[in-house]
Each structure stands twice: as C-alpha cells, then as structure tokens.
Residue, then its C-alpha position, 0 to 999 in steps of 0.5 A: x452518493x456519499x461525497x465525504x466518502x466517494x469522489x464519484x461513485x457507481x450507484x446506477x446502471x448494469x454496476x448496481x445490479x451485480x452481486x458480487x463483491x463490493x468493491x472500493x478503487x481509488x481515481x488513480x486506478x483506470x475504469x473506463x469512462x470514469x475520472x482518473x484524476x489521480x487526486x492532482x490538478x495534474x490530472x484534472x478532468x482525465x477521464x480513463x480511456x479503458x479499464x486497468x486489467x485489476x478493474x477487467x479481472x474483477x467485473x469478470x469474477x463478478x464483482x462491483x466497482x462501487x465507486x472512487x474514494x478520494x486519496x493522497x496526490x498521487x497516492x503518496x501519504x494518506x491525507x484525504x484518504x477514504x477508502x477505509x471509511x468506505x469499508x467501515x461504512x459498509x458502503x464497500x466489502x473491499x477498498x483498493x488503496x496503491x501501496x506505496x509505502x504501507x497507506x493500505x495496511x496503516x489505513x486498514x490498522x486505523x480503522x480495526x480492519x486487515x489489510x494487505x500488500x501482496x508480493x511485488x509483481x503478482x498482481x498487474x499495474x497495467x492501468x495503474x496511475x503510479x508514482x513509485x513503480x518499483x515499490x507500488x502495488x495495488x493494496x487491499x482493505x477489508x473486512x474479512x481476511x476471506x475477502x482479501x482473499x478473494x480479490x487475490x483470487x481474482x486479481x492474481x493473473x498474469x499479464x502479458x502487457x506488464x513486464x513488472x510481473x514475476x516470472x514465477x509461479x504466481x500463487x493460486x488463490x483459488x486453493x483452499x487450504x488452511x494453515x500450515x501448522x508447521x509454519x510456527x517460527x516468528x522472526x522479531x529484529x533484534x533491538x526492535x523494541x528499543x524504539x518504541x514508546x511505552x504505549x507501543x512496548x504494552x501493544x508489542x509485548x501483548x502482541x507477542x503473549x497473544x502469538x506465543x500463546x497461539x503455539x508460535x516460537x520467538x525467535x530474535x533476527x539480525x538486521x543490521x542495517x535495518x536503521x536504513x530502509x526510511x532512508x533508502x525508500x525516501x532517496x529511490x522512492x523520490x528519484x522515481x516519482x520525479x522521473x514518473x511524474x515528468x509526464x504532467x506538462x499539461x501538453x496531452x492532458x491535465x491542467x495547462x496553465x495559462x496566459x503562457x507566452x511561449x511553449x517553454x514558460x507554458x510547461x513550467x508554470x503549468x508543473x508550477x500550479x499542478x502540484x501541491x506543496x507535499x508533492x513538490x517538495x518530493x519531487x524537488x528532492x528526486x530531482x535533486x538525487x538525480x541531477x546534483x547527487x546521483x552518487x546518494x541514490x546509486x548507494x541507497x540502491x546498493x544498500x536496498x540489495x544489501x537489505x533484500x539479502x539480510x531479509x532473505x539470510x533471516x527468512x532462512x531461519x524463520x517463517x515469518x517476520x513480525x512488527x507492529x503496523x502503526x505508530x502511536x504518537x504518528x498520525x499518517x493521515x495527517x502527516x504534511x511533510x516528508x519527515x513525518x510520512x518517513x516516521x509515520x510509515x517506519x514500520x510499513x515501508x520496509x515490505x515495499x522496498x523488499x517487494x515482500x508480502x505484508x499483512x496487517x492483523x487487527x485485534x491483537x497488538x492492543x493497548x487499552x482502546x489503542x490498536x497498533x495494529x501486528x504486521x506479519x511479513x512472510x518470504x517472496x511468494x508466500x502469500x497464500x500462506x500468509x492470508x491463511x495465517x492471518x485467518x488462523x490468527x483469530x475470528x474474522x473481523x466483521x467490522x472495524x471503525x475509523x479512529 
C-alpha cells in the first residue's frame, strides 16, 4: 500500500481479483468494514457498518474499490487530498472526490485530468458522510472522459431511500451516442474576463480560439449578480455544515474527550478537540447565521433562487456556459482559511450552488506549462450530452500529473 497516497487500501482478498474499474473513494464515503472516518477526529476509529449504495452499484457493475485516499476534514477544501495523485500514479482508473464546492473538477484540472460534478440529485448520497447536503455530490476523476462516463453509467440509479434524488428522468448512460453537432452555442458572462490576471486573460483567450476554431459560437450572457455565488454559497454552505456536523458529540460514536466531569462539560469539550481550526472556524460561522443572524441566510437564500433563474433565462439562449476551472495565483490544495477556499473556488462553486452539471476539460485553456483548466457547464439534466462534449472536444487524455 502506498500510504502517501491510500489511507487504506484494498490489495488483498475477492477485491483484488475483479477486473473492472479501478476505483479510488475517499473515507467519507461508507464501504463496509472499512474506516469512515471522514478525515476528522470526529470520526475517529468509525468503521462503516454497510456500503453506500454508489459502493453497492460499482461492485455490481464489476468494479474494484481500490482503496481510500486521504482528504480534506470533512471534505471541505482540498488539503491533504489524494485522489488525483491516485489516478496520476495509475494506482486507480477512477477517483471519487465529494464535490462540495468544486474539490473534484480543480483536483482533476491540477492534475492534467477531466473531472466532473453531475447534476444535484441523479446519483444516490445514501451513505455519503457529508457536509453541505444541498450542494455535495459524489465527483469524479479520471483519466478518460469514457471512464467518467462509465461510472455514471453505473451509479446513476435511483434510490428509493434518497429523497435528495430528482423526480425526473435520470439520464441513462448506458447510451452511446456522439455529440450533438447542433449544440454549438457557448455562453461566457459579460465582464467575466475583467477579473482575471494576464496568465488567466492568455489561458481564457487560447481557450476561446481553440473552441471557435472547434466550430462553437461565443456568445456573451447577463449575470447580473453573478458577484454574489462566493458569498451566498459561503453563508448557506456554513449554516448547513454547522447544523450536519451537530451530530459529532462523541456519545454514539468518534472521539469522546476525557476526564469530563459531568455529560454537559463532555460533549463541549469532545466538539472542542474534534475539530481542526479551518473547520471550527466554518462551523463557528454557520452558527453565527443561524442564531445571531438568521436574517443574512434567509437573503443568501433568496438570492440563490434568484441566481438558479439568471442561469436558467441564459441557458435559454445558449447550450452551454464556459469559464476557466482553476485559478492562477490560488492554490486550493493549500488554502487555510475560509477567505481563501472562497477565492481559490470562485469559478467552481457556482455549478453547486445551481445544482448544474460541471465538466472540467484539460488540454485547452493553456498558458505556457500552466493549465487552468475550461470548465463547461450545461443545462439541468444534461449531462450525458455534457460528457459526450467533453469527448469531442479532443483526444482522451491517457494521462495527467499532479502539479
């Protein structure tokens, strides 16, 4: 086992001897009898008591839970991530990443690799240890776009003990057909490349070139408050990980502190010590929004309606929407507080907080070595067509390395 990579991993028994995919999970992400510790104290020693149906539907298409790579806590940021390297390393065909902010598309773009978030509520979260349950799904890494492909194909199954899950026809994966020559028209917000350094501007502007020349049409879309989506995922995305993390009290199970002197003193300092700054300070902040200033996350949640149907009104005059993934001069794998994940994820979070399909394409927004990855977004439930996109768009990389 490589334990710079795997937290633990499954070279040994019937896993070993299956030939399908490869395939990376993270310890939030429940298979039986192995840690589910969810990269926090708070978990520590938490064994995963059944599989998560995404781990159920895999092992019946045939593939192979590889191991867990190590992660964020709780899965917010990418510190310590792993799963990337996994699929760099060839240790892995697939890593699944939680997305809940954009970790699996910018940890796939860092790496040379496609990435993807599929469409909030096609893919099960029943055993998914989370964090931020109206804007996580389970993101996907590889080195082949075919590959992202046939774990959707696997994955996208509904379940009847999810009620996150859509009430639409899920698209079906196991279809094969190519891309849809008459979806051609490529939406870019207005004022979009007035943020962005000059590494960025050469990356944005060679991505543009390479798609026009592809036979795509520009064409420039109103967002007017698209200012807001950092700040609006920050104030709900914090109000929902204080109120999913008020489980961990150290009385069922994870760390219990000790030398307590009665049950109260107990669960305070047992949430005292479970926890690392980053996260305290998150969960400090939902807290906040939810006792002392419930009035700020009521707006941030009108404002998210009010983002979801700009989106939806310009989607309505192209087929797709497209921005760069990562940022140059932020590193999110290195990112320590909140005001820094905020910046580092600015062009990713969006995709969550609009529950929209997200694919993150190597090999085309290029600046000197630099790859900044091109995120193209697509319409609710598009996500098939998406892939195949992503396909057409060039050669399937067979590769990728960390940088």
């Amino acid at each position: 086992m490589n334990s710079n990579i795997f937290s633990f991993s499954a070279e040994f028994g019937t896993e070993a001897g299956q030939g399908g995919l490869r395939v990376a999970i993270q310890p939030n992400m429940s298979c039986r009898g192995w840690p589910a510790n969810a990269g926090s104290k708070a978990l520590e020693n938490f064994i995963a008591l059944e599989d998560a149906t995404v781990i159920r539907l895999l092992r019946q298409a045939g593939a192979r839970i590889a191991g867990s790579t190590h992660m964020s806590e709780l899965g917010f940021g990418l510190i310590r991530n792993t799963g990337s390297q996994a699929v760099s390393e060839n240790l892995a065909d697939v890593a699944l990443i939680t997305d809940n902010m954009g970790e699996a598309r910018i940890a796939a773009a860092r790496a040379g690799l496609p990435g993807f978030k599929p469409s909030y509520g096609i893919v099960s979260r029943l055993g998914l240890i989370g964090l931020i349950p109206s804007m996580e799904c389970w993101g996907i890494l590889a080195r082949k776009v075919s590959d992202i492909k046939s774990t959707m194909a696997a994955i996208c199954v509904r379940d009847e003990q999810d009620f996150s899950m859509t009430g639409n026809t899920l698209p079906d994966f196991t279809i094969s057909r190519p891309f849809n020559e008459t979806l051609r028209v490529i939406g870019v917000a207005e004022g979009y490349e007035n943020n962005l350094t000059k590494a960025e501007s050469v990356s944005w502007e060679k991505a543009l070139s390479a798609l026009e020349q592809a036979g795509f049409k520009i064409e420039k879309i109103r967002l007017t408050d698209a200012a807001l989506f950092s700040s609006v995922h920050n104030v709900i995305g914090a109000v929902e990980a204080s109120s999913s993390a008020g489980k961990y009290d150290g009385v069922r199970y994870g760390h219990r502190a000790s030398n307590a002197g009665n049950w109260n003193e107990m669960y305070l300092k047992s949430r005292g010590e479970s926890f690392g700054t980053l996260m305290k300070a998150y969960l400090f902040q939902g807290a906040y929004f939810q006792f002392k200033n419930y009035v700020a996350f009521e707006n941030a949640c009108r404002i998210r309606g009010r983002l979801l149907d700009e989106t939806m009104r310009a989607f309505s005059q192209v087929n797709w929407m497209a921005s760069l993934t990562i940022r140059e001069n932020r590193d999110a794998c290195k990112a320590s507080n909140i005001t820094d994940i905020y910046k580092a994820f600015s062009f990713t979070a969006p995709a969550n907080i609009t529950g929209l399909p997200a694919l993150q394409v190597p090999g085309i927004a290029l600046c000197g070595n630099m790859d900044l990855g091109l995120q193209i977004t697509g319409p609710p439930l598009s996500d098939r067509e998406l892939l195949a996109f992503g396909a057409y768009l060039g050669p399937e990389k067979q590769g990728g390395s960390a940088k």
